[in-house]
GUBA-216775 format. One record per residue (C-alpha): x, y negated, z negated; residue in one letter. Coordinates in nm, 4 decimals, padded with zeros to 6 digits, m for minus. Example, Ala and Ser with C-alpha at 12.3 -4.5 7.8 and 13.67 -1.06 7.14 Angstrom:
<recs>
REC_east_north_up_type
REC_01.2300_00.4500_m00.7800_A
REC_01.3670_00.1060_m00.7140_S
</recs>
This chain:
<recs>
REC_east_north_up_type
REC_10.0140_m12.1228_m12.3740_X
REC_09.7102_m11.9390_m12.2996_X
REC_09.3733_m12.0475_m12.2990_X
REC_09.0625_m11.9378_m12.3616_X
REC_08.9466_m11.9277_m11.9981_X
REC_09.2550_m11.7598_m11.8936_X
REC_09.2377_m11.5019_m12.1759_X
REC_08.8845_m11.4256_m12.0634_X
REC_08.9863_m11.3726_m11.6926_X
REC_09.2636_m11.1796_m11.7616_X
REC_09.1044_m10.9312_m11.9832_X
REC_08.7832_m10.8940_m11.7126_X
REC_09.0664_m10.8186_m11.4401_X
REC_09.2099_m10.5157_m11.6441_X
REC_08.8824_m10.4357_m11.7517_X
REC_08.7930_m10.3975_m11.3456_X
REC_09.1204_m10.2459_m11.2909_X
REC_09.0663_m09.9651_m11.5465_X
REC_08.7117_m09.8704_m11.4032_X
REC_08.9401_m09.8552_m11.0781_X
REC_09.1603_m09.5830_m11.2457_X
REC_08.8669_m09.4123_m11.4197_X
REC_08.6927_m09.4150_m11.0800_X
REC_08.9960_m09.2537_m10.8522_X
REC_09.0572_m08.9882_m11.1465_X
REC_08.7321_m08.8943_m11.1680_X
REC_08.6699_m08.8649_m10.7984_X
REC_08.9904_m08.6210_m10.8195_X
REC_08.9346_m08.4364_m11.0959_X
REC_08.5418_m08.3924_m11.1730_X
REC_08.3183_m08.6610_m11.3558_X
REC_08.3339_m08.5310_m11.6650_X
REC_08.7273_m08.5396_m11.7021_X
REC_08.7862_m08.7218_m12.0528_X
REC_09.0610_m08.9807_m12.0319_X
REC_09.2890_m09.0150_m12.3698_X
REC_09.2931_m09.3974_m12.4956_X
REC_09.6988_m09.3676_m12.4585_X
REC_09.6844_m09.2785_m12.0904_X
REC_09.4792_m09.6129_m12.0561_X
REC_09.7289_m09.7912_m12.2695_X
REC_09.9965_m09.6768_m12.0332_X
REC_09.8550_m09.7548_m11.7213_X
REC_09.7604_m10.1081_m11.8175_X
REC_10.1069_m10.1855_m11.9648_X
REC_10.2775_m10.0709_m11.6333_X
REC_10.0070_m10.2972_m11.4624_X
REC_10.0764_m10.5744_m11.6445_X
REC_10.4513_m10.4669_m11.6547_X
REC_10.4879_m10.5240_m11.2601_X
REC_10.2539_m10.7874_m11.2550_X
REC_10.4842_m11.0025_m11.5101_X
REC_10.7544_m10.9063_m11.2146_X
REC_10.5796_m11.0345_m10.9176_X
REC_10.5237_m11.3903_m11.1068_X
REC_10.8986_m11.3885_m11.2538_X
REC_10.7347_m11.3968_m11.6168_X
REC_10.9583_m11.1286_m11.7216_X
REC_11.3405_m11.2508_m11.7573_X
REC_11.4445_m10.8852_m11.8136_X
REC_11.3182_m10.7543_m11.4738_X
REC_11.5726_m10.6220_m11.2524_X
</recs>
């Protein structure tokens, strides 16, 4: 069970990983590159995706 701590941790570690992403893409493409809310939904799900397979959360992981 998550707590409140954790929750608050977690979400300030995607939130640093996605200014990470905006950062590199914008260094590569130009700063004024807009980036769709569904690309950011897809990169953190595959972040959290191998993340869940590094700690053996995920029971379906190959």
């Amino acid at each position: 069970m998550s707590t409140v701590p954790d929750d608050k941790e977690q979400l300030q570690r995607e939130l640093a990983f996605l200014a990470e992403v905006r950062r590199r893409i914008r260094d590569t493409v130009g700063p004024q590159v807009q980036i769709p809310t569904s690309a950011v939904d897809h990169v953190l799900d595959e972040y959290n995706a191998a993340r869940a397979r590094e700690n053996d959360d995920d029971p379906t992981a190959p």
